[in-house]
C-alpha positions in Angstrom: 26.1 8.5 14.0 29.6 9.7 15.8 28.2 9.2 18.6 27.3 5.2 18.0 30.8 4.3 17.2 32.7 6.1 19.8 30.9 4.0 22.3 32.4 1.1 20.6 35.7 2.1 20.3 36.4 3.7 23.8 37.7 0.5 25.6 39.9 -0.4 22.2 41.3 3.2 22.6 41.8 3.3 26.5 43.5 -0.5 26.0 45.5 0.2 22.8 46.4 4.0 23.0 46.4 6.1 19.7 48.3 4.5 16.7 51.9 5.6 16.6 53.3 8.0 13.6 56.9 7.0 12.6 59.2 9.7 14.9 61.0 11.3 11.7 57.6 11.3 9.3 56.1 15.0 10.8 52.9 15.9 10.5 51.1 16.9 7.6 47.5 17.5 6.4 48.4 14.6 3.1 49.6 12.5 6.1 48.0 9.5 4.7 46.2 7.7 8.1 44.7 4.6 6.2 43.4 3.5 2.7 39.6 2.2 2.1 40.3 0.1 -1.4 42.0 2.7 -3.6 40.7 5.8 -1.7 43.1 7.9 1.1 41.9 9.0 4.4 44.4 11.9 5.3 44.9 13.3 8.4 43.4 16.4 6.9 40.5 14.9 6.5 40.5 13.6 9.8 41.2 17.0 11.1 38.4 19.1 8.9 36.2 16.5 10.9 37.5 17.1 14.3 37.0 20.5 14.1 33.5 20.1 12.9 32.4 17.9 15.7 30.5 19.3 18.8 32.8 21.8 21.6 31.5 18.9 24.4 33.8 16.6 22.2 37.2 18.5 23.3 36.5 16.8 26.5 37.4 13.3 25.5 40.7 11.8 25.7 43.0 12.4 22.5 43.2 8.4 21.7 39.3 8.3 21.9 38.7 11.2 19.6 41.5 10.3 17.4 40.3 6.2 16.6 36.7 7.3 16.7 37.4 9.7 13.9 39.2 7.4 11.9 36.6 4.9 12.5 34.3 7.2 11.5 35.9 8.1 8.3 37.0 4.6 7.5 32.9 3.7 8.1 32.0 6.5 5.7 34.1 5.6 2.8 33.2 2.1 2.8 29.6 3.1 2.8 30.1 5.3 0.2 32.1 3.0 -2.2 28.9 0.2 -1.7 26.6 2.8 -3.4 25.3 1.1 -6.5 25.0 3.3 -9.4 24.7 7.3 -9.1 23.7 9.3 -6.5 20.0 10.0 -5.9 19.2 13.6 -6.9 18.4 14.4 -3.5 21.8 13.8 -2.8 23.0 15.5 -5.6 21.3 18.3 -4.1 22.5 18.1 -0.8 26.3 18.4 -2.2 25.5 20.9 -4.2 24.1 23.1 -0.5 27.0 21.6 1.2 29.5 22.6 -0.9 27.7 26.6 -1.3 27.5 26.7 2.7 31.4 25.6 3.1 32.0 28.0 0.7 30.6 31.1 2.3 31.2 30.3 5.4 35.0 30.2 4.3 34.5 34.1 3.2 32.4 34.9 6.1 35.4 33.5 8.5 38.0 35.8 6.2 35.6 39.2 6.1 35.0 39.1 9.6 38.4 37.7 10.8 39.9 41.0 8.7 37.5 43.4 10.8 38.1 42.3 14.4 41.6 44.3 14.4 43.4 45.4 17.5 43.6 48.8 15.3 39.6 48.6 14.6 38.7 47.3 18.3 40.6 50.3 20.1 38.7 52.8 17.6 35.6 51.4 18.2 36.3 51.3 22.4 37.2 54.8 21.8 34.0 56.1 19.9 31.6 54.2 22.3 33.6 54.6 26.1 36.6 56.7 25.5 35.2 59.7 23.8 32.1 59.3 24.7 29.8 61.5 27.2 29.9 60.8 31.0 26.6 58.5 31.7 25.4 59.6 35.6 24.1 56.8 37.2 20.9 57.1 40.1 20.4 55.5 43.1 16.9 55.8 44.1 13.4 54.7 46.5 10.1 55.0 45.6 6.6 54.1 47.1 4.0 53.1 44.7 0.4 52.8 45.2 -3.0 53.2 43.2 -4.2 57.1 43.1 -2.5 60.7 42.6 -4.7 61.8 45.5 -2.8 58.6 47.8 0.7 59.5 46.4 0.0 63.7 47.6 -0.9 62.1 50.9 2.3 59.7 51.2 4.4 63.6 50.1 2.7 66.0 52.5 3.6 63.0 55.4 7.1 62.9 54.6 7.0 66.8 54.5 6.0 66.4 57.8 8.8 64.4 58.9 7.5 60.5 58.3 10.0 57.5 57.8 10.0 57.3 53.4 11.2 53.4 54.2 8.5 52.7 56.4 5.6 54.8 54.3 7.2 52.2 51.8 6.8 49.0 53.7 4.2 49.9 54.8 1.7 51.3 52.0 3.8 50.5 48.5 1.8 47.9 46.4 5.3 47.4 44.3 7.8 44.6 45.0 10.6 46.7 46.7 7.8 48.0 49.4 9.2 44.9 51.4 13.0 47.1 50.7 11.8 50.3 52.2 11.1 51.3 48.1 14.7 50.7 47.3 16.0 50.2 43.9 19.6 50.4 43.6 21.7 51.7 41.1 20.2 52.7 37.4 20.9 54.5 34.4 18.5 55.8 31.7 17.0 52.7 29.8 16.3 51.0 32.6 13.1 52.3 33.9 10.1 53.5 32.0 10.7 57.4 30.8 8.1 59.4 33.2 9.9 57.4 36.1 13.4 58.7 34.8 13.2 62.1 33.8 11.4 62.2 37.5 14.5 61.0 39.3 16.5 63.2 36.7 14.8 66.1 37.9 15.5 65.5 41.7 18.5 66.7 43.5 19.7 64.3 45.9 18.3 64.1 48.8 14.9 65.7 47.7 11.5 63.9 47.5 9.2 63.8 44.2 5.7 65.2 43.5 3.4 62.5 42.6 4.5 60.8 39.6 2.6 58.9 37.1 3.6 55.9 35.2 2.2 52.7 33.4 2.5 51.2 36.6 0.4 53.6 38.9 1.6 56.5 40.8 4.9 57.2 42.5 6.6 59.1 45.4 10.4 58.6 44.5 13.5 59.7 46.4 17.0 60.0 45.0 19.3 59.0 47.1 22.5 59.5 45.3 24.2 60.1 42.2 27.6 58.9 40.8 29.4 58.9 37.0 29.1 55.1 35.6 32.5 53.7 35.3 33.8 53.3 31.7 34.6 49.4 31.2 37.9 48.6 30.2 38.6 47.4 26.7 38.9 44.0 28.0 35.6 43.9 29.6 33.7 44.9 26.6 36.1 43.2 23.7 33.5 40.0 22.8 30.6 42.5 22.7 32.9 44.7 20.0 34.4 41.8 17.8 30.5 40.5 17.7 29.7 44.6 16.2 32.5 44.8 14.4 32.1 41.2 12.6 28.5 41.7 12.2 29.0 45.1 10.8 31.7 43.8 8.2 29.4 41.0 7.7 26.6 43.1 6.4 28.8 45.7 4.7 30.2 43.1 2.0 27.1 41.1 1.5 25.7 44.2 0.9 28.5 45.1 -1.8 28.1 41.8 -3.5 24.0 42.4 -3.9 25.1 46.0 -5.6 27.4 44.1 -7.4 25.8 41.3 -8.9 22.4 40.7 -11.0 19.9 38.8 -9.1 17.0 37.9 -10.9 14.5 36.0 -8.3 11.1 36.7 -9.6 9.9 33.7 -9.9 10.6 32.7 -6.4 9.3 35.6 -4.9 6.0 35.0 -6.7 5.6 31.2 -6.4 3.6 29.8 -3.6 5.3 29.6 -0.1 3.7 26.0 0.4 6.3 24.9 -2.1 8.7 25.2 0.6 7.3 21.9 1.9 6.6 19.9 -1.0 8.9 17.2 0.2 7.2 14.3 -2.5 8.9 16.4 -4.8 12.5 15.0 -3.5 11.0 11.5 -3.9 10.8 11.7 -7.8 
């Protein structure tokens, strides 16, 4: 519905500009923008809707967003004041969700706003980088192919003093054959366990027994070791205000279910078709 009306106001906006506040009236969220019969339209409650619209709005022009807004609002509120009677009680309903979501999202914002410290962010930097083990990191080749007996062939003929790179183009059935068997830089996690504590094993340099995994059988080469480098707190501060948040999150709901009596027998024992009994809504 936003979306309707800001088509039709965008050449009004671009022509006329946004309407002008008087230079010694500052700002305020009881700011009244217009009246609808006896009802108010604040810029507060022009603002609570801004800042529930879509991010790709932020890309429109101030005096667009600001007259489609009011429109919008001015729209509503006549609407509203042309319903005859009292709400449906679907309506009724959907207030009654509204206003519960609102609600907890406004605790959710204040739990997880308090846990995302600079205090708490360092600490938790520190207890998963800082303080944390070295991790090595392997850089490695391989040349895969069907049978243990093909794989002790592939290892007595590098023994012998053949090219591992071109064994590798040459006879690896796996998609870095075309690479010499090359497969960069990895850490464990990243490949399947047998293949790891293989390369683990290896000192650099030295060339694998025949190795079986999921995939068939190897002949691997390590190639070099290093120490992964520790991000900086920078780097990794989204991924630890998500943990932290979601960990804070999950801590006070918890608290709140010890808390508080929850008696939902009945729901967990009704029939989940329920959940789409829409005729109910109709009655």
């Amino acid at each position: 519905m936003f979306r309707q009306f800001l088509s039709s106001v965008a050449v009004a906006a671009l022509t006329l500009g946004a309407p002008a506040m008087a230079q010694e009236d500052a700002p305020a969220l009881d700011t009244v923008m217009a009246t609808v019969g006896e009802t108010e339209i604040t810029l507060g409650h022009m603002l609570a809707l801004r800042a529930s619209l879509p991010e790709q709005y932020a890309q429109l022009p101030a005096e667009i967003l600001f007259r489609g807004v009011l429109d919008q609002l001015v729209q509503q509120t006549l609407l509203m004041q042309a319903l005859d009677g009292a709400p449906s009680a679907v309506t009724l309903l959907r207030l009654d969700n509204e206003r519960r979501a609102i609600l907890a999202s406004e605790v959710i914002q204040k739990v997880t706003d308090d846990a995302a410290t600079e205090e708490n962010l360092q600490a938790a930097y520190n207890a998963a980088f800082a303080e944390a083990e070295d991790e090595t990191e392997y850089r490695a080749a391989h040349i895969l192919v069907e049978t243990e007996e093909e794989a002790a062939r592939l290892v007595t003929e590098i023994e012998d003093g053949a090219n591992f790179a071109a064994l590798a183009q040459e006879r690896s059935i796996g998609p870095s054959g075309p690479s010499g068997g090359e497969l960069g830089w990895f850490s464990e996690g990243v490949m399947v366990q047998e293949f790891f504590d293989a390369v683990a094993a290896l000192e650099v340099g030295a060339v694998s027994g025949p190795v079986q995994t999921q995939f068939g059988w190897h002949v691997i080469r390590l190639n070099e070791t290093r120490i992964k480098e520790r991000p900086t707190l920078d780097e990794v501060r989204p991924e630890l205000t998500d943990d932290l948040q979601r960990q804070a999150f999950e801590a006070y709901l918890a608290s709140l279910q010890a808390e508080t009596r929850i008696e939902r027998a009945v729901g967990d024992a009704a029939d989940p078709e329920l959940i789409n009994r829409f005729d109910l809504l109709e009655n």
